[in-house]
Backbone bond lengths (Angstrom), bond angles and torsions (degrees), N, CA, C in turn:
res aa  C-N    CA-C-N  psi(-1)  N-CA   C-N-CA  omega(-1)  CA-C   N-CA-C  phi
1 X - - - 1.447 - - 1.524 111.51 -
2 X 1.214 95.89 -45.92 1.955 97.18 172.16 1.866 106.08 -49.72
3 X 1.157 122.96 -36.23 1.232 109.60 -178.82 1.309 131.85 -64.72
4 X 1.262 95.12 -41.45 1.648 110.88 161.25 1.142 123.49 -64.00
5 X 1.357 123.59 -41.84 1.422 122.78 -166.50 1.994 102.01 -63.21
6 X 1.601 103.09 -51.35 1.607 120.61 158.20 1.671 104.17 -17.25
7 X 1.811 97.11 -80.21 1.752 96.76 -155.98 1.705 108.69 -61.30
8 X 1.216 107.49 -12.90 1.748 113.14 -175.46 1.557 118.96 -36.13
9 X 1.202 120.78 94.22 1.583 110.33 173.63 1.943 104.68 -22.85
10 X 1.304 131.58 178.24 1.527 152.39 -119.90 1.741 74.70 -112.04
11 X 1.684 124.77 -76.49 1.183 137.86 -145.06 1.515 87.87 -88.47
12 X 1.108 135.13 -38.47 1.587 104.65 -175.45 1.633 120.85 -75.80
13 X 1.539 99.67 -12.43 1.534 99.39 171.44 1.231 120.86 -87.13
14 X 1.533 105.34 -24.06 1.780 99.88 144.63 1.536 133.23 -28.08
15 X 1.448 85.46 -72.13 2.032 101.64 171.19 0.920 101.92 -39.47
16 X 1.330 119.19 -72.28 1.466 123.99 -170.91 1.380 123.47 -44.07
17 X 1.082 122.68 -37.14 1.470 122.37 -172.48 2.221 92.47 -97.91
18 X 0.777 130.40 -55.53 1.664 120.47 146.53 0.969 94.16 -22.12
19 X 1.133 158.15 -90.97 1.483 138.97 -138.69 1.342 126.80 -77.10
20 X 1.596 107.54 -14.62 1.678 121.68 -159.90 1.827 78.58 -92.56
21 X 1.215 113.64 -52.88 1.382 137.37 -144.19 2.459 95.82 -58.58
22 X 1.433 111.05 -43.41 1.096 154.94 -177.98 2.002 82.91 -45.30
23 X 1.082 110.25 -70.48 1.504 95.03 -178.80 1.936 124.85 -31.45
24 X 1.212 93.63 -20.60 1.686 105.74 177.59 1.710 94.76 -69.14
25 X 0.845 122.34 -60.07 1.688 131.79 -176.52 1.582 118.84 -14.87
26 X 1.783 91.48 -50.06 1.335 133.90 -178.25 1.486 116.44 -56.34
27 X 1.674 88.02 -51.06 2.080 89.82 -174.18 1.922 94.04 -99.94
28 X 0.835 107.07 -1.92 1.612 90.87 -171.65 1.764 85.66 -103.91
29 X 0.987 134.06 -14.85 1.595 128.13 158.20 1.547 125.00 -82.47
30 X 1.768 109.22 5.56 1.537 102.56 -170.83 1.484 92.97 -128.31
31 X 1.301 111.20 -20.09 1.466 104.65 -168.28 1.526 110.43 -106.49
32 X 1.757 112.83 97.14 1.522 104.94 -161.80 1.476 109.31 -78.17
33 X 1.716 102.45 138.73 1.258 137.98 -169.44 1.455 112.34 -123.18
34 X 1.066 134.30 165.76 2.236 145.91 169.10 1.660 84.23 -95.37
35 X 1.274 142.34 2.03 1.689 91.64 165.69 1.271 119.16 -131.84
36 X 1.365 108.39 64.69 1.789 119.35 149.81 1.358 116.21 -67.06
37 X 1.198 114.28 128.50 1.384 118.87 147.87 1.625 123.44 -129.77
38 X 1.580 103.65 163.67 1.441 90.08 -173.35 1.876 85.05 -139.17
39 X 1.313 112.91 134.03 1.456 117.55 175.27 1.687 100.27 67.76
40 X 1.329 123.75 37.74 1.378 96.32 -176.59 1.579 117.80 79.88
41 X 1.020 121.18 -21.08 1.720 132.76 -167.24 2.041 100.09 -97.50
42 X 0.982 110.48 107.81 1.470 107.57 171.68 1.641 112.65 -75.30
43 X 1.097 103.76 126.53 1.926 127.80 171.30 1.268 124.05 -111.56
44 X 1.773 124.57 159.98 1.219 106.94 -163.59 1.825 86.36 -101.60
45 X 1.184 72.10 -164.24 1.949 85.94 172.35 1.343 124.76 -43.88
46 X 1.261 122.56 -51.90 1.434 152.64 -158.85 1.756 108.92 -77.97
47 X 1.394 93.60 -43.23 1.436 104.23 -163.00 2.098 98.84 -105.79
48 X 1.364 96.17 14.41 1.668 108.50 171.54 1.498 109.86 -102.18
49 X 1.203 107.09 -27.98 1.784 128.19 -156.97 2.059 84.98 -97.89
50 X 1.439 110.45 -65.23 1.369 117.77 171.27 1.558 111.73 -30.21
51 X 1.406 106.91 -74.41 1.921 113.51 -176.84 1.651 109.08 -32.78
52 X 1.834 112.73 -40.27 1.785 102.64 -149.04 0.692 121.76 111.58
53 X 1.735 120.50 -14.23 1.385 108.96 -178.93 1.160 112.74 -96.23
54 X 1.639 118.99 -13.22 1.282 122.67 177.80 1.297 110.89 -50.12
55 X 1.404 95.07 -57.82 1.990 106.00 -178.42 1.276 112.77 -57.05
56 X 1.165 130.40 -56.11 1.140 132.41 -168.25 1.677 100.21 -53.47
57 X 1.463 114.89 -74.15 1.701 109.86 -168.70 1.625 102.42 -56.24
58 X 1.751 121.47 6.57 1.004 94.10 -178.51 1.749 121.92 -116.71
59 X 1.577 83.20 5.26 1.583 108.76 162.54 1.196 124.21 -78.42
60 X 1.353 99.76 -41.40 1.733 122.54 177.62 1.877 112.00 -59.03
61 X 1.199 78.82 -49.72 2.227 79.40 -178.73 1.417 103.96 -90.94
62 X 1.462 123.83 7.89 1.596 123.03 156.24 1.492 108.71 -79.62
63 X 1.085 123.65 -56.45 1.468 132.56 -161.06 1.018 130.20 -104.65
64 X 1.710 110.69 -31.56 2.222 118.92 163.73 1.791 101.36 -45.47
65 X 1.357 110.01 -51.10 1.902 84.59 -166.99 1.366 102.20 -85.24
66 X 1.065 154.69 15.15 1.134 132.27 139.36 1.195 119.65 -87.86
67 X 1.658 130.20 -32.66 1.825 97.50 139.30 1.246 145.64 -18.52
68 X 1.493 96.25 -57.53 1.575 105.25 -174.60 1.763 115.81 -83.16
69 X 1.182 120.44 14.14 1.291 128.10 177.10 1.519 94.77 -102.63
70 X 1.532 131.76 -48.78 1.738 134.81 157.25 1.489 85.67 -40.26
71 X 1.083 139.53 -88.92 1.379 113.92 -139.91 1.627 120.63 -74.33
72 X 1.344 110.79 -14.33 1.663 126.23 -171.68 2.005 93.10 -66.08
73 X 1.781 80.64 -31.02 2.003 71.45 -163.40 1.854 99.38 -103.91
74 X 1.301 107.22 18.88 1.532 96.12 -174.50 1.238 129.83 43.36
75 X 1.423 100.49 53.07 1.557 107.42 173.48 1.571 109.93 -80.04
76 X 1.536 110.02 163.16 1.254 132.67 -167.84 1.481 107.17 -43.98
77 X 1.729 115.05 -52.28 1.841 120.03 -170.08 1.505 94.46 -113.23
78 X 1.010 119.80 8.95 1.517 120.28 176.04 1.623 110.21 -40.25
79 X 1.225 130.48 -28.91 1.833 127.01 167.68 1.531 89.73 -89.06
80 X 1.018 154.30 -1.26 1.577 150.42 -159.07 1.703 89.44 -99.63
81 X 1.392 93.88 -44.50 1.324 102.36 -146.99 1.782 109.04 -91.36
82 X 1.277 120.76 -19.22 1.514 153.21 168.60 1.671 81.67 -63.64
83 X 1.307 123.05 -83.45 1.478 120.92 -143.81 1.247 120.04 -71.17
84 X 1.835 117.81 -26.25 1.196 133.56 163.85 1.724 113.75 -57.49
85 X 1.589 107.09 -42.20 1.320 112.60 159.17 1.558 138.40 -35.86
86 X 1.272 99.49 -70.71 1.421 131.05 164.49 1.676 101.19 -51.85
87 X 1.237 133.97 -84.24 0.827 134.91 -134.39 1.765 103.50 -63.57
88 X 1.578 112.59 -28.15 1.530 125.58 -152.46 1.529 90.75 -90.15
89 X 1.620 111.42 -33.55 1.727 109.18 176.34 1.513 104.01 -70.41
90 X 1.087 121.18 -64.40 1.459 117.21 -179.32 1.296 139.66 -40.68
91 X 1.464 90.94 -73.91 1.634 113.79 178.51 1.878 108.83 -53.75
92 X 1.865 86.54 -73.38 1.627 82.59 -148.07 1.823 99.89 -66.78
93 X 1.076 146.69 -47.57 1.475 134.81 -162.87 1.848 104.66 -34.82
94 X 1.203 114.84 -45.84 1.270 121.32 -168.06 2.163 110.09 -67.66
95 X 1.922 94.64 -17.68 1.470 84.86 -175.33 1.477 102.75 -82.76
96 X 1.182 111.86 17.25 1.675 111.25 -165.44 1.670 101.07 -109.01
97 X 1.629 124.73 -23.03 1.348 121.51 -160.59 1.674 97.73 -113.48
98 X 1.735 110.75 -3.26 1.391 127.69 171.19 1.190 112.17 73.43
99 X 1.487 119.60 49.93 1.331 138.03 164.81 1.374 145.28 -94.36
100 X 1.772 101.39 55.82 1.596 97.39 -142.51 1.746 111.41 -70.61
101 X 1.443 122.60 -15.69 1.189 125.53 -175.25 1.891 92.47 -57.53
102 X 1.127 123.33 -44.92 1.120 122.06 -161.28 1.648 120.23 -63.83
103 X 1.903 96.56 -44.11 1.173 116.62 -176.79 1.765 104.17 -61.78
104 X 1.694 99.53 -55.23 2.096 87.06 171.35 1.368 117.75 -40.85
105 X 1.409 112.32 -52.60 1.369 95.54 -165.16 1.204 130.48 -88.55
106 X 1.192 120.07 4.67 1.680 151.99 150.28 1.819 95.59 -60.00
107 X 1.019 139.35 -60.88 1.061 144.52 -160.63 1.632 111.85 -66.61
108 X 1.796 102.52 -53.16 1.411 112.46 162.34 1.500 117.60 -39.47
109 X 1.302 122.57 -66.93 1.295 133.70 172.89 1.348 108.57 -41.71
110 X 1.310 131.17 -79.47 1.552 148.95 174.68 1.990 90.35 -10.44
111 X 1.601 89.02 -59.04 1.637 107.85 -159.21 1.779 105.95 -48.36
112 X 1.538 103.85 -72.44 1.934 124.76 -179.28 2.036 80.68 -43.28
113 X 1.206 135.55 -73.59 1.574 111.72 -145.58 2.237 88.96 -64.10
114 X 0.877 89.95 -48.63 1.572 80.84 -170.77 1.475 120.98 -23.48
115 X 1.697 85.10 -52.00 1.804 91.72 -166.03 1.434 101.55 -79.33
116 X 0.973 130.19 4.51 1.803 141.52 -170.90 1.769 101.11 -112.73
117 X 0.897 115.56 -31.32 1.471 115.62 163.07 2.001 120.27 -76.39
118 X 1.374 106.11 -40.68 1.148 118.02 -179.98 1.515 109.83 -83.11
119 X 1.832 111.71 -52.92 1.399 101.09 -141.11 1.983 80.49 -109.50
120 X 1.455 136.85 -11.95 1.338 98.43 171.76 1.668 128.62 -72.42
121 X 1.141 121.99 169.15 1.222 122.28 179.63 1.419 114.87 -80.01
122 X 1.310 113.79 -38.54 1.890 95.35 167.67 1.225 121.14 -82.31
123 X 1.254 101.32 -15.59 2.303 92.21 -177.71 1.199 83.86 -73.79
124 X 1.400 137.63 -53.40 1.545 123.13 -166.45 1.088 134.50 -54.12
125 X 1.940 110.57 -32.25 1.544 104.15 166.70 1.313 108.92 -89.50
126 X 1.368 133.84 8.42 1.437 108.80 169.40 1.546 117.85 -98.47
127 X 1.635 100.10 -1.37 1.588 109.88 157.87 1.900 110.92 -69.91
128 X 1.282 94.63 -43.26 1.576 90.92 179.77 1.298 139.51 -63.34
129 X 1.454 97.26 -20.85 1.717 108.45 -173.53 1.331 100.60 -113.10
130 X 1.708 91.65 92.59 1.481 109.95 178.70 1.149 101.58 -66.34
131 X 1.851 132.21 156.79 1.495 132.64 151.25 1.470 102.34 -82.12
């Protein structure tokens, strides 16, 4: 995995390390604490978990590092499997608390890594050259 992580074009080892990094999401969403904020606005526990964002960062630090272990090892849907990630932390929690400004622009984002996973030319050959 160290080898790969090495040959990784600049921005996908970004992702990659975003995604490893994402397990924090997880314990700083399970282990209640006083310093949430949302917009600048401090919230308690209750009313962090209430907003969506609880869920969401707490989907996100469930499921980003095991994305990023698909992509460390260049598995077959490993971008399949990144965007399905991403997209289910982001997007959908917010279609549930009826936040669609949020969900577009969750979607936008989702969208730019997609086409940067699929359509640049170095993330693509370092998807291709399986070990």
């Amino acid at each position: 995995m160290k080898e790969n992580f090495i040959s990784m074009p600049i921005i996908l080892k970004c992702i990659t390390i975003h995604a490893v990094a994402c397990f924090m999401f997880l314990v700083g969403s399970v282990v209640p604490h006083d310093n949430f904020s949302i917009n600048g606005q401090s919230i308690t526990y209750s009313e962090w978990w209430f907003s969506g964002a609880g869920f969401s960062a707490f989907i996100m630090g469930l499921f980003m590092p095991f994305a990023a272990w698909h992509i460390l090892n260049k598995t077959k849907y490993s971008r399949h499997i990144y965007i399905s990630m991403l997209f289910s932390s982001l997007s959908v929690p917010y279609l549930f608390y009826d936040q669609p400004n949020a969900v577009i622009y969750n979607l936008i984002i989702t969208g730019i890594i997609c086409w940067y996973l699929f359509g640049n030319k170095s993330a693509a050959a370092y998807f291709v050259s399986r070990t």
